[in-house]
C-alpha positions as CSV (number, residue, x, y, z in Angstrom):
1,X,0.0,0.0,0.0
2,X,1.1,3.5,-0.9
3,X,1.1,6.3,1.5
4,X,1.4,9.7,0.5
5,X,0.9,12.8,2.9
6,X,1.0,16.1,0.9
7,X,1.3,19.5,2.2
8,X,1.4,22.9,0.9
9,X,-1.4,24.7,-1.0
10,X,-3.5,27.6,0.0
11,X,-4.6,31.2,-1.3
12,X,-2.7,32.8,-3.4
13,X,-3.0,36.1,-6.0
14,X,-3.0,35.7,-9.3
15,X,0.9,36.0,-10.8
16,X,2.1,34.7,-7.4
17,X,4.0,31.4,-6.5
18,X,3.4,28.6,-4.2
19,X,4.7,25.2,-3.4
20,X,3.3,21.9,-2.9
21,X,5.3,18.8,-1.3
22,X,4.2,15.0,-1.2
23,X,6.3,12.5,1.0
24,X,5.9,9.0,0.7
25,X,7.9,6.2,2.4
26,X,11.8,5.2,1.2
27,X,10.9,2.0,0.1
28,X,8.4,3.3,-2.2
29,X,9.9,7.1,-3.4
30,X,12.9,5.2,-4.7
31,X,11.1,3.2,-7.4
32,X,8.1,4.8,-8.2
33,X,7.1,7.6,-10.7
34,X,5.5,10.6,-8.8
35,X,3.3,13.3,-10.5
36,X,1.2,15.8,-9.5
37,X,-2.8,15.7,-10.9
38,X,-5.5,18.7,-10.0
39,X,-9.1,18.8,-10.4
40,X,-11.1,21.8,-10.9
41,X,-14.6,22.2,-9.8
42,X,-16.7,20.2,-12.8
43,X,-13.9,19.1,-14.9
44,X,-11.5,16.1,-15.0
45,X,-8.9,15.5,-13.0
46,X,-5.3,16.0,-15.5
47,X,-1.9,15.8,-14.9
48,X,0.4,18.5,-14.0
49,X,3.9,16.9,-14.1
50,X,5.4,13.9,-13.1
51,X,9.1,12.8,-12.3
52,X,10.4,9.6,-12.8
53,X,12.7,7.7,-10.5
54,X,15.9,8.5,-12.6
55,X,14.7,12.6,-12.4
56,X,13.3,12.5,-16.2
57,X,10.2,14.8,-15.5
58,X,6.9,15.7,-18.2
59,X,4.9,18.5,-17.9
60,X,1.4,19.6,-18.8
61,X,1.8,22.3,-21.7
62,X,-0.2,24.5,-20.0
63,X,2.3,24.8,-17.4
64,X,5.6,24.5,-19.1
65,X,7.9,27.0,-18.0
66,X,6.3,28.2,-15.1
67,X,6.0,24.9,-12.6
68,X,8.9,23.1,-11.6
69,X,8.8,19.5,-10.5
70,X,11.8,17.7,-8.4
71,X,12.7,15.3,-5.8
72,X,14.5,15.2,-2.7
73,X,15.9,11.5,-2.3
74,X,17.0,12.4,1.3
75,X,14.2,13.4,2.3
76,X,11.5,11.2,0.3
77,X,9.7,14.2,-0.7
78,X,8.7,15.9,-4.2
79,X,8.2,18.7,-4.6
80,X,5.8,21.4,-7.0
81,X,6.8,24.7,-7.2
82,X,4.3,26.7,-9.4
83,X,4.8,30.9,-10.5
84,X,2.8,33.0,-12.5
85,X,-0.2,31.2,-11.2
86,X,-4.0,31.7,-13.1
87,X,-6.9,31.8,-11.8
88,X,-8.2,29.3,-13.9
89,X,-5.5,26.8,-12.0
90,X,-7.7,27.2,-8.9
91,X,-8.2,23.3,-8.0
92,X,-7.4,20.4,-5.6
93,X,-3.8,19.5,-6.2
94,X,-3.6,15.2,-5.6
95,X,-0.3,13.3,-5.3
96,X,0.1,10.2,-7.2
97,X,2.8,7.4,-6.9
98,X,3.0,4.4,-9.3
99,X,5.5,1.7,-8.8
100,X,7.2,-0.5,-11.7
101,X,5.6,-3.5,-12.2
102,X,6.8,-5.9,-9.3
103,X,6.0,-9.3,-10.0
104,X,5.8,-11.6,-12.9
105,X,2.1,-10.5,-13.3
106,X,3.3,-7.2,-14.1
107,X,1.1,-5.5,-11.1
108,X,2.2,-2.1,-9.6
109,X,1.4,0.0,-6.8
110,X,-0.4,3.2,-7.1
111,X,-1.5,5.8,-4.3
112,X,-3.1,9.2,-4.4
113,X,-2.9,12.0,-1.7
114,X,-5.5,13.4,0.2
115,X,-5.5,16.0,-2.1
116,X,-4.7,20.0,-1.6
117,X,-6.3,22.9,-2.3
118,X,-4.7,25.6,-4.3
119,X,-7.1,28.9,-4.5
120,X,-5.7,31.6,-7.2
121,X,-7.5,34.9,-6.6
122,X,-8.0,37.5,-9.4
């Protein structure tokens, strides 16, 4: 099972900057793909970025150039660090973890964060 606790998020102007962090356990961070999804009121929940185990990192177009997504192996924590913020990015902010495959069977672990709300005020 995947535990992630997140923390971060809150109100914030439109053009400013905030930061979100997930931590998850060792055993987990070191293997597994993290990313960062939000969900806005009535619309689907999309990916913002993800980082792979090695550091290779993807990014929503949308936010290219403007969010920043890393990892802190000593401390088992990513990390989203978002500028220039819209108000149309106003959403719950949920940290995801997926594991390799770890068996034969090909089956992976996978766990979401509580989920954190960012506010972007015009």
């Amino acid at each position: 099972q995947v535990q992630l606790v997140e923390s971060g998020g809150g109100l914030v102007q439109a053009g400013g900057s905030l930061s979100l962090s997930c931590t998850t356990s060792r055993r987990t961070f070191r293997i597994a793909t993290m990313a960062w999804y939000r969900q806005a009121p009535g619309k689907q929940r999309e990916l913002v970025a993800s980082i792979t185990s090695s550091g290779n990192t993807n990014y929503a177009d949308s936010v290219k150039g403007r969010f920043t997504i890393y990892r802190d192996d000593t401390e088992n924590t990513m990390y989203l660090q978002m500028r220039s913020l819209k108000v149309e990015e106003t959403a719950i902010y949920y940290c995801n973890a997926v594991t390799p495959p770890l068996n034969v069977e090909g089956a992976r672990l996978e766990g979401w964060g509580q989920g954190t709300q960012v506010t972007v005020s015009s």
